[in-house]
Every structure is written in C-alpha cells, then in structure tokens.
N, CA, C and O atoms as a GROMACS GRO file, in nm:
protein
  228
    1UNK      N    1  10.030   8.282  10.673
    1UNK     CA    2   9.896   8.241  10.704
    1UNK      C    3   9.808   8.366  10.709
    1UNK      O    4   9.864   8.475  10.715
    2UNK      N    5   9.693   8.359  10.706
    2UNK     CA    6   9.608   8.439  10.591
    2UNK      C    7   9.475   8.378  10.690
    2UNK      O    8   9.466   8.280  10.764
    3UNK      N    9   9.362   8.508  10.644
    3UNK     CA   10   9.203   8.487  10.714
    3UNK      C   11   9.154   8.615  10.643
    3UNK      O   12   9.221   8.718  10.647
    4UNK      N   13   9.022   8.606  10.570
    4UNK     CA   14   8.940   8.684  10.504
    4UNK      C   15   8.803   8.633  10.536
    4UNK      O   16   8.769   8.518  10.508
    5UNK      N   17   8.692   8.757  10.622
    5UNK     CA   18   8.603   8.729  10.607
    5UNK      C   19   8.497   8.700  10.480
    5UNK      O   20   8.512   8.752  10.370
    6UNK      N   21   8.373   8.597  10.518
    6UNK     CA   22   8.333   8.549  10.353
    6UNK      C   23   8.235   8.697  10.296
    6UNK      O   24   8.211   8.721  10.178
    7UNK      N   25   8.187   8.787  10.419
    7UNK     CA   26   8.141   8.921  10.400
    7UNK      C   27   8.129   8.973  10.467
    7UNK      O   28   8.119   8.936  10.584
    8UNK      N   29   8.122   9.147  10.407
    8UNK     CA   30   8.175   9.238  10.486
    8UNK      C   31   8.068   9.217  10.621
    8UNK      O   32   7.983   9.127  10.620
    9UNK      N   33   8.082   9.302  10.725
    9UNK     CA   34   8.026   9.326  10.854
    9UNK      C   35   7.900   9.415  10.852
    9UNK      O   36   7.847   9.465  10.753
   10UNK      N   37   7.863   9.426  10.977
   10UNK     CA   38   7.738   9.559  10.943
   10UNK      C   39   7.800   9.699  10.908
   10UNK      O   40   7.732   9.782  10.847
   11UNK      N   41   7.910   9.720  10.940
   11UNK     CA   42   8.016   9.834  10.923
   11UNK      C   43   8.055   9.856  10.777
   11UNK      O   44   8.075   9.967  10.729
   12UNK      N   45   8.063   9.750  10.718
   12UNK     CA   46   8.066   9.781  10.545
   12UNK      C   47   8.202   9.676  10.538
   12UNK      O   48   8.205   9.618  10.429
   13UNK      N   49   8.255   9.657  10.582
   13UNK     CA   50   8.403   9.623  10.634
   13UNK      C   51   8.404   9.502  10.601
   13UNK      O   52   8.322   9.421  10.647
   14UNK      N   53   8.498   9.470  10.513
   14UNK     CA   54   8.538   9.293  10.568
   14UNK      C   55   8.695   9.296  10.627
   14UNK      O   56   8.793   9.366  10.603
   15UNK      N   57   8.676   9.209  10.696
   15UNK     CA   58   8.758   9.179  10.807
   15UNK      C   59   8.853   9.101  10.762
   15UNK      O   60   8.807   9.006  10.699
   16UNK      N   61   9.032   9.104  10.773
   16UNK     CA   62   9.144   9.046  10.701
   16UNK      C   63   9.222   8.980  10.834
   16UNK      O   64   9.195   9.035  10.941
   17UNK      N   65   9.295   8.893  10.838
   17UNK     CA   66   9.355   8.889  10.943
   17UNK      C   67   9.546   8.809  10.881
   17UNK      O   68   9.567   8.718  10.800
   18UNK      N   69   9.609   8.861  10.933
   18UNK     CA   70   9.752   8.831  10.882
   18UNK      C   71   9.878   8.772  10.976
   18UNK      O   72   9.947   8.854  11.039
   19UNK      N   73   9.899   8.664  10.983
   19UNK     CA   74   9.994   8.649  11.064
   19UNK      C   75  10.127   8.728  11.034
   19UNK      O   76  10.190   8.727  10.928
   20UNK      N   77  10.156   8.800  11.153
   20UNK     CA   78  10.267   8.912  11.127
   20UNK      C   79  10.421   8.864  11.158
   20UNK      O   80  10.533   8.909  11.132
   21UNK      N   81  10.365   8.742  11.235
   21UNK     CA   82  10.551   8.665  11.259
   21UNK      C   83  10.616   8.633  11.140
   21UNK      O   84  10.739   8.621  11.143
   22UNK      N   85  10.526   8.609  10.987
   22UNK     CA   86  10.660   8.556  10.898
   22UNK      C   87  10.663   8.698  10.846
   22UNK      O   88  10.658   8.694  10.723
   23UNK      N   89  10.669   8.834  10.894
   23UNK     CA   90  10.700   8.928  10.823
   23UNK      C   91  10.823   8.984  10.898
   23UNK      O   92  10.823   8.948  11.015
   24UNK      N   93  10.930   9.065  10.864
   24UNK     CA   94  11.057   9.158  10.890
   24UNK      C   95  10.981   9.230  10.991
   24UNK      O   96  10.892   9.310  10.965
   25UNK      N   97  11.031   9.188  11.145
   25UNK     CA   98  11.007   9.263  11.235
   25UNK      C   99  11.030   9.417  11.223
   25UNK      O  100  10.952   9.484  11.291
   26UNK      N  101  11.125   9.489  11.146
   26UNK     CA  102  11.128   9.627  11.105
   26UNK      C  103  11.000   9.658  11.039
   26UNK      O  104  10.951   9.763  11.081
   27UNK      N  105  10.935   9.600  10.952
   27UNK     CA  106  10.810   9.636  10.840
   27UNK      C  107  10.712   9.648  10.925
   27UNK      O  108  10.635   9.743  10.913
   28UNK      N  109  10.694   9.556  11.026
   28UNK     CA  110  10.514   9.589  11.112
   28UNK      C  111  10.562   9.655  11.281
   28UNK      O  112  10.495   9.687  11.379
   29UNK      N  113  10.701   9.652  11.254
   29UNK     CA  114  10.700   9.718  11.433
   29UNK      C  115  10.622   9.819  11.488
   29UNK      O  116  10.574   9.795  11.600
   30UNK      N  117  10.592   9.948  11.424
   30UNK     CA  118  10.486  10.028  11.432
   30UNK      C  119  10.350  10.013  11.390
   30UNK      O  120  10.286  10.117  11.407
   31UNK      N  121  10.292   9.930  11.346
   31UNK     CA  122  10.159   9.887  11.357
   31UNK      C  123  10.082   9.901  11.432
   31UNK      O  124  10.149   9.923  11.532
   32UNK      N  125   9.965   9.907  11.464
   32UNK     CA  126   9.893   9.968  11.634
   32UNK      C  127   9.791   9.846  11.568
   32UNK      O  128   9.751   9.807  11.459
   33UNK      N  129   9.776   9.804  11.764
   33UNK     CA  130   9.717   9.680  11.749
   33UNK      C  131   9.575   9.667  11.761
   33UNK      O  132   9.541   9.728  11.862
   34UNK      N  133   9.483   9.618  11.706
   34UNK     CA  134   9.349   9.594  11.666
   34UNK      C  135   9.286   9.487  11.737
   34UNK      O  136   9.276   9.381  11.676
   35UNK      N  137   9.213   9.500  11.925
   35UNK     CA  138   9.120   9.434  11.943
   35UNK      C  139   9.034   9.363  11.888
   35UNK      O  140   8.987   9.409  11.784
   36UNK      N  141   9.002   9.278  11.917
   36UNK     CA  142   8.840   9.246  11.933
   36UNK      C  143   8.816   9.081  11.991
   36UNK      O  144   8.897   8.993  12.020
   37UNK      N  145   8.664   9.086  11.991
   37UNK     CA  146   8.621   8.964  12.104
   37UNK      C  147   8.596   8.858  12.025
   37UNK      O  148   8.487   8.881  11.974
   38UNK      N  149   8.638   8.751  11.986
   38UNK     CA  150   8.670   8.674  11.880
   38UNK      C  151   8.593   8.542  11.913
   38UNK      O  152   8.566   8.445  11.843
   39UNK      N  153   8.571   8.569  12.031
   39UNK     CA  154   8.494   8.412  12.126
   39UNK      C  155   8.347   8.453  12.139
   39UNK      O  156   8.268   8.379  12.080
   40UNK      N  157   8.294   8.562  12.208
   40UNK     CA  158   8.166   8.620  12.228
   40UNK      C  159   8.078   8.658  12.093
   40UNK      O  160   7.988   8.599  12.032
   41UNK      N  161   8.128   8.749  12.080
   41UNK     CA  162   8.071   8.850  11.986
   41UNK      C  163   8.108   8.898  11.851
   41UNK      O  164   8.033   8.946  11.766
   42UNK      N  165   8.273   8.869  11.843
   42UNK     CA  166   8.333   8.941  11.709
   42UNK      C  167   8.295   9.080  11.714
   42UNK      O  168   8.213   9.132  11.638
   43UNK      N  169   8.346   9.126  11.788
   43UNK     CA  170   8.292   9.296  11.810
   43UNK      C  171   8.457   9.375  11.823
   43UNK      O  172   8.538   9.338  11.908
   44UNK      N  173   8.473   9.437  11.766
   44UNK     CA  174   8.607   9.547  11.867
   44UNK      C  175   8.612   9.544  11.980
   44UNK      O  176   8.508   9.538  12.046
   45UNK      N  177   8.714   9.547  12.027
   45UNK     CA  178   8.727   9.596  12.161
   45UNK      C  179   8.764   9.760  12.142
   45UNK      O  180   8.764   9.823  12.036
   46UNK      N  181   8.796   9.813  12.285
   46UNK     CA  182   8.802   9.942  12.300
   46UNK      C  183   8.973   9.947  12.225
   46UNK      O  184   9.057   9.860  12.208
   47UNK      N  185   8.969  10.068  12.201
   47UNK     CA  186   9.152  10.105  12.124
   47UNK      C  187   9.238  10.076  12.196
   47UNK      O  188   9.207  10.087  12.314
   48UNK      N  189   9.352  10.037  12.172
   48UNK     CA  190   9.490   9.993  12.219
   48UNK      C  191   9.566  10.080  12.154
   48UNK      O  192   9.566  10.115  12.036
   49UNK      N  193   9.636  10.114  12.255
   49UNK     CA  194   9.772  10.249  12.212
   49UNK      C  195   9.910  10.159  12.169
   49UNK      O  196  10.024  10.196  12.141
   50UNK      N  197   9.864  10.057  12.174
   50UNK     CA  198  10.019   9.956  12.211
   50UNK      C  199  10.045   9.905  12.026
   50UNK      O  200   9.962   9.883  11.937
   51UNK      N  201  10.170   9.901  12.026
   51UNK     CA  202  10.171   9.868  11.833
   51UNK      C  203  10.273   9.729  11.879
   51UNK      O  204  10.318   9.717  11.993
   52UNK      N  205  10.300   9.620  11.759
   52UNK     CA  206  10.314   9.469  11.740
   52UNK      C  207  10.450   9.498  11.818
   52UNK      O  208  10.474   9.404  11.894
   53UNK      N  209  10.536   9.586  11.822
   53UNK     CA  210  10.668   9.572  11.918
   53UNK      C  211  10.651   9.572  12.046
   53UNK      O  212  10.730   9.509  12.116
   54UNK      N  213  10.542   9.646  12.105
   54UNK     CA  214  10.532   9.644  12.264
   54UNK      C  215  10.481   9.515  12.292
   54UNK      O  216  10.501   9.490  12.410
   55UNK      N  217  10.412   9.403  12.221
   55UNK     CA  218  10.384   9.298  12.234
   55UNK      C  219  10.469   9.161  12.197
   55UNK      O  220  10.468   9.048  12.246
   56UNK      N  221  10.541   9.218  12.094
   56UNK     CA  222  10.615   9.066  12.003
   56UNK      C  223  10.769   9.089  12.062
   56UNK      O  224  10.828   8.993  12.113
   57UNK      N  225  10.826   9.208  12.053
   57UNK     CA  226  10.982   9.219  12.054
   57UNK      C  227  11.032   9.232  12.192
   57UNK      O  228  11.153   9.242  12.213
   0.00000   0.00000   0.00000
C-alpha cells in the first residue's frame, strides 16, 4: 500500500508515503522516522532520533 501527494508542497516536495510492514524487516530497520501532523496541519513535526525498529520490532 502506497500514497503520493497530487502536488508537491510549498517546500518543492511531494510527499510519498509507504507501508513498511509488507517489506523484510532487515531492509527498513534503520530507517529514521518522519513526523508530521496529518490531522491539523500536514506540517512536520520536530525530528525523531528513533528509526522503524525502535517502533515496529
């Protein structure tokens, strides 16, 4: 499962989103994880030091 914004942001950016559970927990374990406010604003949140294993495994 899959999400692509229809255009980029004020940042230049378009925004991708990937469900990481049907992938080989070895391939995204180090990943660092990517806030943001998805209900309010669609804005970032502040950085997270934490990557998809401190959360999923």
């Amino acid at each position: 499962m899959s999400w692509r914004a229809l255009k980029p942001g004020r940042d230049g950016l378009t925004r991708t989103a990937l469900n990481l559970r049907l992938a080989d927990p070895d391939d995204v374990a180090g990943i660092r994880l990517q806030r943001f406010d998805g209900l309010h604003s669609f804005e970032d949140l502040p950085p997270d030091t934490r990557t998809v294993a401190d959360v999923w495994f």
